[in-house]
C-alpha positions as CSV (number, residue, x, y, z in Angstrom):
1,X,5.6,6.1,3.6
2,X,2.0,6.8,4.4
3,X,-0.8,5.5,1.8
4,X,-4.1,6.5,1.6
5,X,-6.6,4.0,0.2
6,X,-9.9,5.5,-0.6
7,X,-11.4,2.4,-1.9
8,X,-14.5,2.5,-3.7
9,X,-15.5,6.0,-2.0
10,X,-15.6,9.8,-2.7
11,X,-17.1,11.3,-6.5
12,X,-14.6,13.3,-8.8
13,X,-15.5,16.3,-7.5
14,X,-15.6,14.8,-4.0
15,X,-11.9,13.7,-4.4
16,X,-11.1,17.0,-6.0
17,X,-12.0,18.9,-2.9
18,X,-10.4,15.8,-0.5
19,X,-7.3,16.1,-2.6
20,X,-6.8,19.7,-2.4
21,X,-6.9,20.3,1.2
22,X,-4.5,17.8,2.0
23,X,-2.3,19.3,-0.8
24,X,-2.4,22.6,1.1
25,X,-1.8,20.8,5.0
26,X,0.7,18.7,3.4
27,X,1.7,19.0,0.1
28,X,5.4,20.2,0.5
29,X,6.7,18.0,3.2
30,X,9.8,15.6,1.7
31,X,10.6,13.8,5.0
32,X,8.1,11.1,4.4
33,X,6.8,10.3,1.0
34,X,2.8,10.6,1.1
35,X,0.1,8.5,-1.5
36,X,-3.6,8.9,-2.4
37,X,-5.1,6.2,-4.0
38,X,-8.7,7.6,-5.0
39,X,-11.3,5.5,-7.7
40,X,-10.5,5.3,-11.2
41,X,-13.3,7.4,-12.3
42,X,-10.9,10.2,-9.3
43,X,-7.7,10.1,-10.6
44,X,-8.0,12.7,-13.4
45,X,-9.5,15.4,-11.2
46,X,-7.3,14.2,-8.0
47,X,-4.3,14.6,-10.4
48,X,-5.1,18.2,-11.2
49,X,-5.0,19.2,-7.5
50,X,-1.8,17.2,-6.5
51,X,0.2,17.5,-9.2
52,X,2.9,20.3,-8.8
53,X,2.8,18.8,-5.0
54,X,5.3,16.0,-3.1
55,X,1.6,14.0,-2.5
56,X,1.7,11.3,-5.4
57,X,-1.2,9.8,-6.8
58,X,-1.8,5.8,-6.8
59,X,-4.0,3.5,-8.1
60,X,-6.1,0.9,-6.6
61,X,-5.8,-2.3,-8.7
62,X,-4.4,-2.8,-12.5
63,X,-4.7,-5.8,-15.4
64,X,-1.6,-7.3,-16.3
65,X,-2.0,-7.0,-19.8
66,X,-0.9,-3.4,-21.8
67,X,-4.1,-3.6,-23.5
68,X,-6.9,-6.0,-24.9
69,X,-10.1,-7.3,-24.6
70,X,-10.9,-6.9,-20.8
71,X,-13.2,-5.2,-20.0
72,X,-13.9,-3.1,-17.3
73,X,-10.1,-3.1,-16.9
74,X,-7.4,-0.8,-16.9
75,X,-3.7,-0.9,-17.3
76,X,-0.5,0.2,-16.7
77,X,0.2,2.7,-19.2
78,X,-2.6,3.6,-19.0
79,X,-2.5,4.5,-15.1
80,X,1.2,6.0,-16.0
81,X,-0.6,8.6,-18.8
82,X,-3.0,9.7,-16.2
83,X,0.2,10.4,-13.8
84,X,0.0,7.6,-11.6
85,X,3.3,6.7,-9.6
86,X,1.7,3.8,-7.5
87,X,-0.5,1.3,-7.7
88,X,-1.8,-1.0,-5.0
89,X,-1.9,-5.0,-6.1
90,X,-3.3,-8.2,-3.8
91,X,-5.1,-6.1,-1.8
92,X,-7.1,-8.2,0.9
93,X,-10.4,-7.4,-0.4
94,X,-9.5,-7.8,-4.4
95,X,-8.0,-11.3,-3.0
96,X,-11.2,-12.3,-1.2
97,X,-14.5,-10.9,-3.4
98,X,-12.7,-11.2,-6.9
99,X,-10.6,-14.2,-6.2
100,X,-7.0,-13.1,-7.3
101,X,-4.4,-15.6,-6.2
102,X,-1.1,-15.0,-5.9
103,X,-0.3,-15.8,-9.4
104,X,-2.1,-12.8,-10.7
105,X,-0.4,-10.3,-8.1
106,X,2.6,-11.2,-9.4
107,X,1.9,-10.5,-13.0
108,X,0.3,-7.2,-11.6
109,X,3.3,-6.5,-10.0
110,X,5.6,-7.2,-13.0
111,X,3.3,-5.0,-15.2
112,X,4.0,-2.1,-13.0
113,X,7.8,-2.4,-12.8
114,X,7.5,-3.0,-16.5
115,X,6.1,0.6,-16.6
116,X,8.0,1.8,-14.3
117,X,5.3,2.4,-11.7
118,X,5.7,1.0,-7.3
119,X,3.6,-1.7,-6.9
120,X,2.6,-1.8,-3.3
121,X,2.3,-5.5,-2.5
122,X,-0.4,-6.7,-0.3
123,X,-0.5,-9.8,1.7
124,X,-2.0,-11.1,5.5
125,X,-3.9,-13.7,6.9
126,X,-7.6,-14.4,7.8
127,X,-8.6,-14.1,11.4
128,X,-9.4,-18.2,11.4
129,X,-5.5,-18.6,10.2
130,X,-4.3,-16.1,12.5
131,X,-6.1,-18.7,15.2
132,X,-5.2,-21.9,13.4
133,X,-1.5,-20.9,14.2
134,X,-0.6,-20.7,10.0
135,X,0.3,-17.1,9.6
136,X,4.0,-17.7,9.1
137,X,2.5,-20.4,6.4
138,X,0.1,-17.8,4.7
139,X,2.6,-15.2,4.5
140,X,5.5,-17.2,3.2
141,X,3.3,-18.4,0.4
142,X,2.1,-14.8,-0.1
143,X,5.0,-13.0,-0.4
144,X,7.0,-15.9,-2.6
145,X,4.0,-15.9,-4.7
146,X,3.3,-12.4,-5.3
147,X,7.5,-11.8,-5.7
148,X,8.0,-14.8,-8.3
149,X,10.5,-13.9,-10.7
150,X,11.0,-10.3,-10.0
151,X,15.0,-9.5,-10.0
152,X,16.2,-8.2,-6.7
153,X,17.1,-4.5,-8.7
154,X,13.8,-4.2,-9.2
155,X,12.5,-5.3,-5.4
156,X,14.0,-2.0,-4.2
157,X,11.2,-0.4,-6.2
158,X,8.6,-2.2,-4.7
159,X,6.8,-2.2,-1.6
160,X,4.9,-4.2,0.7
161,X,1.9,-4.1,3.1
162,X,1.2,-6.6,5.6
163,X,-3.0,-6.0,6.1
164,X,-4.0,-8.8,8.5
165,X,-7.5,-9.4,7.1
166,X,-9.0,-9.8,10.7
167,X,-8.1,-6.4,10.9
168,X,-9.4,-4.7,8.1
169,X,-12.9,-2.3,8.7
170,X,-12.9,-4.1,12.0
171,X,-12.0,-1.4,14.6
172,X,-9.3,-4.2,15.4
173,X,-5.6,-3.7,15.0
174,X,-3.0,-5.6,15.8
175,X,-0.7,-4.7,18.4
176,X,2.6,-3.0,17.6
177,X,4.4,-6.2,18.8
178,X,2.3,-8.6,16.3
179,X,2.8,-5.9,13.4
180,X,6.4,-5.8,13.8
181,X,6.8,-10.0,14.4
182,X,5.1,-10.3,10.7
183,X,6.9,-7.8,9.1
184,X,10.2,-8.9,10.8
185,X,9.3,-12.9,9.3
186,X,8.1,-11.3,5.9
187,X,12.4,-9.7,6.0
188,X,13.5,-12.9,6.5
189,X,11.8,-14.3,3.8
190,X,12.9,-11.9,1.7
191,X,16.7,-12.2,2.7
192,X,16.1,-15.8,1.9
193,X,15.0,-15.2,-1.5
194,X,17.3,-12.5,-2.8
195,X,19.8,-11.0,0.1
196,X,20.0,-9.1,3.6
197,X,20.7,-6.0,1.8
198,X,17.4,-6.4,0.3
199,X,15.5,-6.8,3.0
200,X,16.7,-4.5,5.0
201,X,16.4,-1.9,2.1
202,X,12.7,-3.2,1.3
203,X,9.9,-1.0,2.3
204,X,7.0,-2.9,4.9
205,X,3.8,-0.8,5.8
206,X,0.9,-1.9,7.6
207,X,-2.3,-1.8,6.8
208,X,-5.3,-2.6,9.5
209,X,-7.4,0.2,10.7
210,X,-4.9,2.5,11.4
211,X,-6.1,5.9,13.0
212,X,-4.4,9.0,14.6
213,X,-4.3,7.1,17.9
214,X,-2.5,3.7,16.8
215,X,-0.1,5.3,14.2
216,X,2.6,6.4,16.9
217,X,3.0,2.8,18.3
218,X,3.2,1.4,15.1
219,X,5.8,3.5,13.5
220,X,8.0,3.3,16.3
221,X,8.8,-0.4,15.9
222,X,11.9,-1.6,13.9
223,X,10.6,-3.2,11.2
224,X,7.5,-1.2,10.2
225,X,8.6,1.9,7.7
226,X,4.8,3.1,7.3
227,X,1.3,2.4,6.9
228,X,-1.2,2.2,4.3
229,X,-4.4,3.7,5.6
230,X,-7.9,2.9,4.6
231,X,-10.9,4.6,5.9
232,X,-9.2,7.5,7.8
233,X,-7.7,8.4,5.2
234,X,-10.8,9.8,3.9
235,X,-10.9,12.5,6.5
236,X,-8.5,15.1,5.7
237,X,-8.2,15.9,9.3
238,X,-7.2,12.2,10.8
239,X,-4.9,11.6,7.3
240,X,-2.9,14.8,8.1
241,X,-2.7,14.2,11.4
242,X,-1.1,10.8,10.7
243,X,1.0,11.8,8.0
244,X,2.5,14.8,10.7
245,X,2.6,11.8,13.8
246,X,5.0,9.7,11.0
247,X,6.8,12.6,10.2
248,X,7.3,13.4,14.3
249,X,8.4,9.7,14.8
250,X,11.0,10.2,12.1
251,X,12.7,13.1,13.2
252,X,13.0,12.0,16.4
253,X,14.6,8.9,14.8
């Protein structure tokens, strides 16, 4: 799987014309599944242009609650109406500037599988507890948090992406070797919670400045089934390019 995060970039009409060339470059491969997760204010009009495509259309964030007095909010059903198949929950940046804990991605989470939507799970550590030596600690915590209560037929529909903080917007990625030790610890964690056959089956991506030139050594290691991409995948050019490198990796698989 390769996810595109557009974050808080691109207009409607911006997204529209983002949207559409990558529907024509590729918008009929089915060897690797392929999401755009545009603004709110985006989906409608990215929806129209993807829609009778295999590109599937995400959402960037989600209240817990069907419906109420939160403003400002949206939720799942509503997301679902509007043809949303995935929505992104704990992202790094939600986590840090509008304090969500893990408490709240895992009601986020639940609301999506209630709705029958892929929550795409994030979790990663800070660059001062990648130092401190307490990444196994922060991810362990992460990941049991944000999974609390969700029954292991429902984990199969979920995913999760590993985002090491210190690596998001930076230029810095980690290495292929330090992608692959976190997602392998955040499998074992899983098989401790629920079973091997779950973790094995579980979908990891990773998510940290991932380009054209980095997605090759990433994709090849054992325990990494993807990426989630953030600000190239805002160029249709370097998004397409990645999408066809995973693709590439695959078949030689």
């Amino acid at each position: 799987m390769i996810a595109g995060n557009w974050k808080m970039h691109r207009t409607p009409q911006e997204s529209a014309v983002l949207a559409s060339k990558l529907r024509e470059k590729i918008g009929s491969r089915t060897e690797i599944d392929i999401v755009i997760c545009p603004a709110f204010l985006s989906i409608g009009a990215v929806y129209e242009q993807i829609k009778d495509s295999q590109v599937r259309l995400g959402a960037q964030n989600l209240h817990w609650e069907n419906e109420g007095a939160y403003t400002g909010e949206v939720s799942a059903p509503m997301l679902k109406e509007a043809g949303c198949k995935y929505v992104i929950v704990g992202h790094s940046e939600r986590r840090i500037h509008f304090k969500e804990d893990n408490q709240t991605v895992n009601l986020k989470a639940k609301s999506c599988i209630k709705w029958n939507l892929v929550p795409i799970i994030c979790v990663g550590e800070k660059l001062e507890e990648r130092e401190g030596g307490k990444t196994a600690d922060v991810i362990n915590e992460q990941v049991e948090g944000s999974l609390k209560d969700i029954k292991e037929e429902d984990l199969l529909r979920t995913v999760i992406a590993y985002e090491p903080v210190w690596a998001i917007g930076t230029g810095k990625t980690a290495s292929p070797e330090q992608a692959d030790e976190v997602h392998l610890l955040i499998r074992q964690i899983v098989e401790k919670g629920y079973s091997r056959k779950i973790a094995s089956g579980i979908r990891i991506l990773y998510g940290g400045s991932v380009k054209p030139d980095n997605i090759a050594g990433l994709i090849k290691q054992e325990h990494v089934d993807g990426a989630l991409v953030g600000g190239a995948s805002l160029d249709a050019g370097s998004f397409i390019e990645i999408v066809s490198e995973c693709g590439t990796e695959k078949n030689r698989g």
